[in-house]
C-alpha positions in Angstrom: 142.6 -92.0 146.9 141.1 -88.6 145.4 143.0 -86.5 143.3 141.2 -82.4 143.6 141.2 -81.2 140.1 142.2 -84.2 138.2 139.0 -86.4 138.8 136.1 -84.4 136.4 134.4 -81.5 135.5 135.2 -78.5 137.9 133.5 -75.2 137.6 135.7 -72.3 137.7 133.9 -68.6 139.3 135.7 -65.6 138.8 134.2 -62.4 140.3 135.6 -59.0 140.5 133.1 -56.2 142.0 133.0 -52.4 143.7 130.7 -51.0 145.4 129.6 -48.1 147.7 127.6 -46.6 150.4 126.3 -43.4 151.6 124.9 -43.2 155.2 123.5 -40.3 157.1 122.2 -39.6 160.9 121.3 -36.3 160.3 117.4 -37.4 159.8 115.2 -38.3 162.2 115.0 -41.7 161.2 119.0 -42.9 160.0 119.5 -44.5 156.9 122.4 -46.3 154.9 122.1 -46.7 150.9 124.5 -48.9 149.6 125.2 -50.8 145.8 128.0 -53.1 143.9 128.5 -53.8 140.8 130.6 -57.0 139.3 131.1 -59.1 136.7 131.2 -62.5 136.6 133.3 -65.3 134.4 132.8 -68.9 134.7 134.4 -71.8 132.9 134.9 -75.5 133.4 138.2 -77.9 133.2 138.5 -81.2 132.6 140.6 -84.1 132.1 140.5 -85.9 129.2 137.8 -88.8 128.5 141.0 -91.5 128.4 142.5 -91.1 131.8 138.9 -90.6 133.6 138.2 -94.6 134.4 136.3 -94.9 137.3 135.6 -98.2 139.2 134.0 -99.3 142.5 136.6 -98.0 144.3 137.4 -94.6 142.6 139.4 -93.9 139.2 142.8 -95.3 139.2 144.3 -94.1 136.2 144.2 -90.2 137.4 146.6 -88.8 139.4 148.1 -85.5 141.0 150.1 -85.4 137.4 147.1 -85.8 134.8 146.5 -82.9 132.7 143.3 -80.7 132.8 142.1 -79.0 130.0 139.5 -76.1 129.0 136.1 -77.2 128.5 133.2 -75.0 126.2 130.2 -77.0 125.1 126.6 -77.4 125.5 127.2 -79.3 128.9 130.0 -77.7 130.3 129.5 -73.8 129.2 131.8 -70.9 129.0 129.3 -68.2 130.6 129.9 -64.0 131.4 127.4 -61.7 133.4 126.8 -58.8 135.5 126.3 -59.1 139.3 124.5 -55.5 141.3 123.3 -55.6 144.5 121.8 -52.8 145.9 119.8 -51.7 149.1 118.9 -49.7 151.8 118.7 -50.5 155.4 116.7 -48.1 158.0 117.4 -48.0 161.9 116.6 -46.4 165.1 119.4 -45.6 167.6 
């Protein structure tokens, strides 16, 4: 039996972006230029080292009802950053 979220370490992404583009046929040859920018935030839960047990056939001390917690340590890191794509894409109609 497997318990999502109570079982170990889970990495938690979240992303919040915009972005744009500009195209044009007005050119010979037609063009589209187009960017985003986010940022990123990414964490890790956990249960705690007690109730994580694990045997041959899976851990049996977890359940749907154990507790996660916040993790930020060497292992498990809290990390931030930027995310930009950006790019321009050429065709012929």
């Amino acid at each position: 039996e497997k318990h999502f979220l109570h079982d170990g370490a889970y990495n938690w992404m979240h992303i919040i972006s915009a972005g744009a583009s500009y195209s044009t046929k007005k050119t010979k040859v037609p063009f589209n230029i187009y960017g985003s920018l986010g940022f990123l935030y990414s964490y890790y839960t956990m249960i705690d080292d007690e109730d994580y047990e694990m045997t041959i056939l899976g851990n049996h001390k977890a359940d749907g009802n154990t507790k996660y917690h916040f993790v930020d340590n060497d292992e498990y890191p809290v990390q931030c950053g930027i995310v930009m794509t950006f790019g321009i894409k050429l065709w012929n109609f």
